[in-house]
C-alpha positions in Angstrom: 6.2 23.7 15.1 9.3 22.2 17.0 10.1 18.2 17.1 12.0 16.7 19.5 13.7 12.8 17.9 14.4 9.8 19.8 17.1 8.0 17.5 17.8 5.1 18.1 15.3 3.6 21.0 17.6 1.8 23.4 17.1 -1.3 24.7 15.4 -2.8 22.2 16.2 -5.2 18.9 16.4 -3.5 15.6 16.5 0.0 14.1 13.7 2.7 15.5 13.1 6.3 16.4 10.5 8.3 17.6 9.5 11.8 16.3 7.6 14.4 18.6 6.3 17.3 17.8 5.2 20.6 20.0 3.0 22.9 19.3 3.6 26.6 19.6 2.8 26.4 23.5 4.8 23.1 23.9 2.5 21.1 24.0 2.4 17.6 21.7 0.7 17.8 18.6 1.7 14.6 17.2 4.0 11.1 17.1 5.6 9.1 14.9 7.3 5.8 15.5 9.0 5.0 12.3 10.9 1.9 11.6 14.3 2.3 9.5 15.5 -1.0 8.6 14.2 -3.2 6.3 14.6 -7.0 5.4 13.6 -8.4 2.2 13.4 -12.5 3.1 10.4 -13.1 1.6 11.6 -11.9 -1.9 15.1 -13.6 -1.6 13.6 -17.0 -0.6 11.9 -17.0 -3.6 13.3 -20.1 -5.8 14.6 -22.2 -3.2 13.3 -25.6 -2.1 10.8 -25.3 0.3 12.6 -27.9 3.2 14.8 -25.0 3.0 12.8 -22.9 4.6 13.3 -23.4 8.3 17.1 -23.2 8.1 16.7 -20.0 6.2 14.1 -18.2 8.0 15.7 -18.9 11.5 18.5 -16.3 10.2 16.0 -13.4 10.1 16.7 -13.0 14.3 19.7 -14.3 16.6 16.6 -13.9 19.7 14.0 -16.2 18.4 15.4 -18.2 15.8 13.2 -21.1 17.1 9.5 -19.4 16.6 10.4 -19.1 13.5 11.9 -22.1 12.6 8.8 -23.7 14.0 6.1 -21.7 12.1 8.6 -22.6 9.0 8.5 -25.9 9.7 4.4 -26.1 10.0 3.7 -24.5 6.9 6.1 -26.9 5.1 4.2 -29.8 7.6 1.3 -28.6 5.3 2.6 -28.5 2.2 3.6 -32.1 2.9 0.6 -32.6 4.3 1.6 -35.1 6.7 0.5 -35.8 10.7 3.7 -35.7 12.3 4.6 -38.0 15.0 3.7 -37.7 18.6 7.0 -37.2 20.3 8.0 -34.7 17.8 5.1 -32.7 18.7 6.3 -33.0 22.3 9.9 -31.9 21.5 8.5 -29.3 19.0 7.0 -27.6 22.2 9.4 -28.3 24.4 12.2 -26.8 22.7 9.9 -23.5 22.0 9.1 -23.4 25.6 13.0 -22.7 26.2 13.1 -20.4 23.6 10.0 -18.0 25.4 11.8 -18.4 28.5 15.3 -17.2 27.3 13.5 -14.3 25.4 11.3 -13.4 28.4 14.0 -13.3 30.5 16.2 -11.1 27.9 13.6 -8.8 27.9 12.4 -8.2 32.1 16.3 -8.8 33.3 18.7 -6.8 30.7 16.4 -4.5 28.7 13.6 -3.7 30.9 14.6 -4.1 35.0 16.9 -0.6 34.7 14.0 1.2 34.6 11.8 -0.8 37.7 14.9 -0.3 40.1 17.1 2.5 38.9 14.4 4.6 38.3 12.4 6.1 34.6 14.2 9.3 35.8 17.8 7.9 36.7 21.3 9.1 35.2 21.2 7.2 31.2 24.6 6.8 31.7 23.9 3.8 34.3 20.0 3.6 33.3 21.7 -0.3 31.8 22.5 -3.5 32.4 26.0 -2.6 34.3 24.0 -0.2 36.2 21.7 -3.2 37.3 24.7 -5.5 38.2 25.8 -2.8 40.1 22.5 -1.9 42.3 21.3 -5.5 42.8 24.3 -7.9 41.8 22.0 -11.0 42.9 18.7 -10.0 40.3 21.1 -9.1 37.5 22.7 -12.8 38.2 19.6 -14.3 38.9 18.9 -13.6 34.8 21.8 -14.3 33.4 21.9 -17.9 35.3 17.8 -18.2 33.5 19.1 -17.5 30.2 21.8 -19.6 30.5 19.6 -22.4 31.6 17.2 -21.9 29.1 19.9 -21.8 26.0 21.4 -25.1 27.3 18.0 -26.7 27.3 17.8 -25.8 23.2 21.8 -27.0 23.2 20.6 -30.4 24.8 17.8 -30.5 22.6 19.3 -29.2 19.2 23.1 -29.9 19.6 23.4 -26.1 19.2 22.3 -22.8 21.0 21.5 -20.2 18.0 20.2 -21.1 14.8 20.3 -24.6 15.1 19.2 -27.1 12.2 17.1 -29.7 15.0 13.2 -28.9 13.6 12.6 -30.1 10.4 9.2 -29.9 8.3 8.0 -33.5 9.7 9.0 -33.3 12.7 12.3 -32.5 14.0 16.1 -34.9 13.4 16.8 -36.3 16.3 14.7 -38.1 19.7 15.7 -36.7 23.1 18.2 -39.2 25.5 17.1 -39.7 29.1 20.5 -38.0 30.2 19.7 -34.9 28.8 16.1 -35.2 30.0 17.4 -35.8 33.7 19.8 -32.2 33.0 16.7 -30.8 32.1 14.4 -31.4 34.7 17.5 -31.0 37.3 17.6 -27.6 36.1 14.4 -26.0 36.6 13.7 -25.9 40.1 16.5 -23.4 40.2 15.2 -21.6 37.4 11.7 -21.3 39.0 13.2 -19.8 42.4 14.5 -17.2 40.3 11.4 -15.9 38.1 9.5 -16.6 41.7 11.6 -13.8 43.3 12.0 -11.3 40.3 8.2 -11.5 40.2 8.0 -11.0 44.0 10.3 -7.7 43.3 8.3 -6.3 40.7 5.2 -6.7 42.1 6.2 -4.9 45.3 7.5 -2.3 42.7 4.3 -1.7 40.8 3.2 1.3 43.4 6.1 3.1 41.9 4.8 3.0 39.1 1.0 4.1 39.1 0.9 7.2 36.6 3.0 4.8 34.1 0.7 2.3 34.4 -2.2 4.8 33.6 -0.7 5.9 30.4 1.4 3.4 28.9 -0.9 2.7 26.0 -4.3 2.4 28.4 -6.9 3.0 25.8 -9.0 -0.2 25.5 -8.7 -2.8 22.4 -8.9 -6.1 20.7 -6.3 -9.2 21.6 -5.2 -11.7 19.8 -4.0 -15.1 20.6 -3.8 -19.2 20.2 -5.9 -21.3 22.9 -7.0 -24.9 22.8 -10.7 -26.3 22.9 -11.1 -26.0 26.3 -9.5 -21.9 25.9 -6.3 -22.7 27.8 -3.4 -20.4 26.1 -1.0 -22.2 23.8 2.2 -21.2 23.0 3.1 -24.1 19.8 -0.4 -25.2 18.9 -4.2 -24.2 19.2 -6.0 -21.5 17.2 -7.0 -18.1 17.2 -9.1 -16.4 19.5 -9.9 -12.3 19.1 -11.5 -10.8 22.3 -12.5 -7.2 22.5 -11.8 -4.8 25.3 -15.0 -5.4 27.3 -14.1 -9.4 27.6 -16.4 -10.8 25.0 -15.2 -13.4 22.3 -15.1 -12.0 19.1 -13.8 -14.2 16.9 -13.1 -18.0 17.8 -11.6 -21.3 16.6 -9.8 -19.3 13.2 -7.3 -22.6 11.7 -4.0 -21.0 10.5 -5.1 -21.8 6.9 -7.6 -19.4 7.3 -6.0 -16.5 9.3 -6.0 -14.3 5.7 -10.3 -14.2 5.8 -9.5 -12.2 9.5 -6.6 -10.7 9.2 -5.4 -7.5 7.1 -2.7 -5.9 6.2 -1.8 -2.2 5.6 1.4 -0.7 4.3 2.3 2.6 6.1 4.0 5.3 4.3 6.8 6.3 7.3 7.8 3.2 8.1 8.8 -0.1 7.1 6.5 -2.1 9.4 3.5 -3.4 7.8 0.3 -2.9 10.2 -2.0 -5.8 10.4 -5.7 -5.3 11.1 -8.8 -7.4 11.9 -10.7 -7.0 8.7 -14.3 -7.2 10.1 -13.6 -4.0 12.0 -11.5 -2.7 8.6 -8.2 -0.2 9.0 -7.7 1.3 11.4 -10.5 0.6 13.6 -9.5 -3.5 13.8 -6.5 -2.7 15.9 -5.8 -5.4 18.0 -2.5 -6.1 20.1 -0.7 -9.6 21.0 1.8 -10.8 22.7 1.8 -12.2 26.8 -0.7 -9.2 27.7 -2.4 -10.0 24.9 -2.3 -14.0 25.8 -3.5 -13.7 29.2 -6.3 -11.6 28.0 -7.8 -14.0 25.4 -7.1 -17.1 27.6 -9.1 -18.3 30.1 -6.1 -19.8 32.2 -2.7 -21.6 31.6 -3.8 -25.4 32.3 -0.8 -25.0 35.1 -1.0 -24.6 38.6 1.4 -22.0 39.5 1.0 -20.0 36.5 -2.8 -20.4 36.8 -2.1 -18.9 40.7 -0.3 -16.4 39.6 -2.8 -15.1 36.8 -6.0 -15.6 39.4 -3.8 -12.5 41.3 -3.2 -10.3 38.4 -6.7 -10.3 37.2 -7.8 -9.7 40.9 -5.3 -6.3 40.5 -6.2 -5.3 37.3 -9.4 -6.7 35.8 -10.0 -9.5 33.6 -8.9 -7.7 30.9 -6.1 -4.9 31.5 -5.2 -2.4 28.8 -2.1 -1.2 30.1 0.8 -2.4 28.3 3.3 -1.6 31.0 1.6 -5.1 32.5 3.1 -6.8 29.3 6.3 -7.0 32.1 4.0 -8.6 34.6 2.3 -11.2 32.0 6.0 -12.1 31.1 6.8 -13.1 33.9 4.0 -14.5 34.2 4.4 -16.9 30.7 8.1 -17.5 32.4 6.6 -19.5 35.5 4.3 -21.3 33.2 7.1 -21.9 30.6 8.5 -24.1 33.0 5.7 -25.6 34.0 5.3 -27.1 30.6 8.7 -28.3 30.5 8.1 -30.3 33.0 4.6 -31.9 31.8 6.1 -32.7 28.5 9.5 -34.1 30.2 6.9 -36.3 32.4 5.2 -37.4 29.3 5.8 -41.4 28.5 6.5 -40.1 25.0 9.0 -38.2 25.5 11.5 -40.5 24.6 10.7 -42.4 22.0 12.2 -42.5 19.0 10.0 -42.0 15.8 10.5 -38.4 15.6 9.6 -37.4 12.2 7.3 -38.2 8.8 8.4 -38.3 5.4 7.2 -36.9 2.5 7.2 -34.9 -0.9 5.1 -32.0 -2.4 1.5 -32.8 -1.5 -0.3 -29.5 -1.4 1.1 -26.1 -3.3 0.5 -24.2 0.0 1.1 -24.1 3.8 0.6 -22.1 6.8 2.2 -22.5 10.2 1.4 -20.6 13.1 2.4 -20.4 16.5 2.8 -17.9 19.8 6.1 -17.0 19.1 7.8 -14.9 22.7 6.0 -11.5 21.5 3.4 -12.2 19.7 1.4 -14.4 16.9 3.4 -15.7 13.9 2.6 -16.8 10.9 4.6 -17.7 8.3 2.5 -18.5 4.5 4.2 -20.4 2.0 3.7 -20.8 -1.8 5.2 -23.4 -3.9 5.2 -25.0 -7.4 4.8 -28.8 -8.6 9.2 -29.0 -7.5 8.6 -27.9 -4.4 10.3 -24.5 -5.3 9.2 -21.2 -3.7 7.2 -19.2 -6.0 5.5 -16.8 -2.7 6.0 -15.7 0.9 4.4 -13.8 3.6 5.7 -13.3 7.1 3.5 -11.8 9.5 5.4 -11.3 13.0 4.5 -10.5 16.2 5.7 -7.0 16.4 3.6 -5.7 12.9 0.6 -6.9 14.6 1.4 -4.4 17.8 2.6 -1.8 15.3 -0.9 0.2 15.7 -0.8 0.1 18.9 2.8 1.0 19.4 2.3 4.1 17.9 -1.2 4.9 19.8 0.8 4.2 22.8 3.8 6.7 22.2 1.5 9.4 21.4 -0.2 9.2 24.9 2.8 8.6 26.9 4.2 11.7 25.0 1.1 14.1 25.6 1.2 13.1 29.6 4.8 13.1 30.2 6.5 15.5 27.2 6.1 19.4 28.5 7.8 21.1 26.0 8.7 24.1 28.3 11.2 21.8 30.1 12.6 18.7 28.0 14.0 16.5 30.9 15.3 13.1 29.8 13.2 11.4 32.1 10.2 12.2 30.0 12.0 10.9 26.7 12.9 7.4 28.6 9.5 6.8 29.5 8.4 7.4 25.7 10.9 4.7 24.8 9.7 2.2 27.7 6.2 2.5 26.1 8.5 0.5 23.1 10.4 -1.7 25.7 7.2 -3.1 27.1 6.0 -4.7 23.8 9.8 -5.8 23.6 9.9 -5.2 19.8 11.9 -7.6 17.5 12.3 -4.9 14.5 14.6 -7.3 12.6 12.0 -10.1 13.0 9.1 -8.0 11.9 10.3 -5.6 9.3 9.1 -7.4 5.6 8.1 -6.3 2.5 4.6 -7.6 1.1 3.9 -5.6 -2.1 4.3 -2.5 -1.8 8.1 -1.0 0.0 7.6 2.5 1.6 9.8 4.9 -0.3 10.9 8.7 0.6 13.3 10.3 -1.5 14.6 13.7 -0.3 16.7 16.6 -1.8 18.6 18.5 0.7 20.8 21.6 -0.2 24.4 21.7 0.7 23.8 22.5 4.3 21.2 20.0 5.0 18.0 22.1 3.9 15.1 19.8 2.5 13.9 21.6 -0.8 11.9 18.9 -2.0 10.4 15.3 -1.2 8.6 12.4 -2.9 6.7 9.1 -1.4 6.6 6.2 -3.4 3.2 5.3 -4.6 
């Protein structure tokens, strides 16, 4: 049996590679999409006071330091068991609707929009963001002017762009000026002009890209996401919906302090990425993906107009629940529109500027559990503490584990269709690593340890020969 390995994937965050292998008549046989990196936070938090938490955990990622500095700062919310004030729920959202906006635009503009207008099949060596800049200066400065935007909307909130020390469990440190409200809301006119015409483009794109669509990880399954009473999607608040591939509501109205009666975890032997499962269904069978394919699936609509104008047309294209996940590019842009919408709701909001901002108080439960829509996916962060207030337990559960089953169902279908084994063209291997580019992976986000670590110790001979290996157990 030959193997054909993809190491590194490009254009995504982390450490990842894919192994393929060929039968005797070329064809694919099997997949493997192994993580390589691991990070060990929630074993080195352990100890530490828990109003610690935010600051710390924001260092696991320089993308989306804010999701998880807000799903820190909700569990600790819990362990203090306070009701924080109303503005500092506002500016809570407000600030994470910046941060999906910068990450959404990361993704579509630098990692992802090579392949929509260079081509699956173009030269790698421009297949990139200078490549872009190249063929369509105006798109490629279209996103850097959103990300821009977006990062000074966290600066104006948070005094800083990355990793900044703003949210707080009660709340967050400082209320919001009416200055840097007016430089907000001046800003995103511009901003909306911009995902308005990138989404224009890659819709009159999508005929390109018909047989991609059709096997980029089609098969049908659950979703997973946070919506309000009324089943708008939420992106800080709300709680967890599950609906299956035929539309119907599976699971409904799940609090964050009960996610662990739904949701499993299993450890996987060839990678470092734990694999969450819906435990009614048991593992594997509970698959379930999330994420802004995942979102507009379990929602019934955004609660804004434009978004809510925009989804009325996918769902027209594509059903009222698509399985493909090359239209996770489509839902992003998507969330993007709606992003700003809800910037501008909360910036109208008489609340916006007050000044009680956040609530004091000790240790008043041993536990806590925040949860929130972070850019790709549901996060939850679970805390543990003692009488102090010290860390005595952790679990991170991020987006990107909770796709991790169906990253690797994916892979092997875009393999079998497009990997001939007769004639390797590159052209094939891209398109198995923009199967991983649409769920816009955050590796170093994701990749935790929870128990057990997956171990493989090898002995190779002197010219690389493996003469014996052993798993951990």
């Amino acid at each position: 049996m030959k193997s054909i390995t993809i190491d590194p994937v490009t254009r995504i965050e982390g450490h990842a590679k894919i192994t393929i292998r060929l039968d005797d008549g070329g064809n694919v046989a099997d997949t493997e999409f192994q993580v390589t990196q691991i990070r060990g936070f929630e074993k080195f938090v352990e100890g530490r006071p828990y109003y610690e938490m935010p600051g710390i955990t924001s260092r696991i990622c320089g993308i989306c330091p804010i999701s998880h500095q807000l799903a820190s700062a909700k569990a600790c919310d819990a362990i203090m068991a306070v009701s924080l004030p109303r503005t500092a729920k506002l500016l809570r959202e407000l600030i994470h609707c910046a941060q999906v906006f910068q990450s959404h635009a990361l993704s579509f503009f630098y990692l992802s929009a090579p392949d929509f207008l260079l081509g699956m099949d173009a030269d790698p060596a421009t297949r990139n963001v200078f490549g872009l800049i190249e063929a369509n200066p105006e798109l490629a400065r279209s996103g850097i002017e959103m990300r821009k935007f977006s990062l000074q909307v966290i600066e104006a909130l948070a005094e800083e762009r990355v990793h900044p020390s703003w949210i707080v469990p009660g709340g967050v440190k400082s209320p919001l000026s009416g200055a840097a409200r007016d430089r907000i809301i001046a800003g995103i006119p511009s901003a909306a002009t911009g995902v308005e015409k990138a989404l224009d483009l890659f819709k009159g794109a999508l005929d390109k890209f018909r047989e991609e669509i059709e096997n980029f990880d089609s098969a049908p399954s659950m979703y997973a996401g946070l919506v309000d009473r009324r089943g708008n999607l939420q992106l800080y608040d709300g709680q967890l919906r599950l609906r299956d591939a035929s539309g119907e509501i599976v699971q409904d109205g799940i609090a964050s302090e009960d996610y662990a009666d739904y949701i499993g975890e299993a450890s996987l032997k060839n990678s470092y990425l734990k694999a969450p499962y819906y435990k009614p269904a048991k593992y594997p069978d509970g698959m379930y993906r999330v994420g802004p394919l995942a979102r507009l699936n379990v929602a019934e609509q955004f609660g804004a107009p434009k978004a809510d104008f925009e989804l009325l047309e996918f769902r027209q294209r594509f059903g009222r629940v698509p399985h493909s996940a090359f239209l996770y590019h489509y839902a992003r842009l998507i969330e993007m529109i709606y992003a700003l919408e809800r910037m501008q709701q909360l910036l109208d909001s008489p609340q916006i500027l007050e000044n009680h901002v956040r609530a004091s108080a000790g240790v008043n439960a041993l536990e806590g559990v925040g949860m929130i829509e972070a850019p790709r996916g549901l996060l939850i962060h679970h805390y543990k503490v003692n009488d102090d207030g010290a860390m005595v337990w952790a679990n991170l559960i991020v987006a990107t584990g909770h796709n991790n089953l169906a990253m690797n169902r994916g892979v092997l279908q875009v393999a079998r269709h497009f990997v001939h084994g007769e004639k390797i063209e590159e052209g094939m291997l891209n398109r198995v690593e923009a199967l991983i580019r649409a769920y816009d992976p955050c590796l170093s986000c994701s990749t935790h340890a929870s128990g057990h670590v997956a171990l493989k110790l090898e002995l190779r001979s002197h010219n690389g020969v493996v003469l014996d290996q052993i798993w951990s157990s």
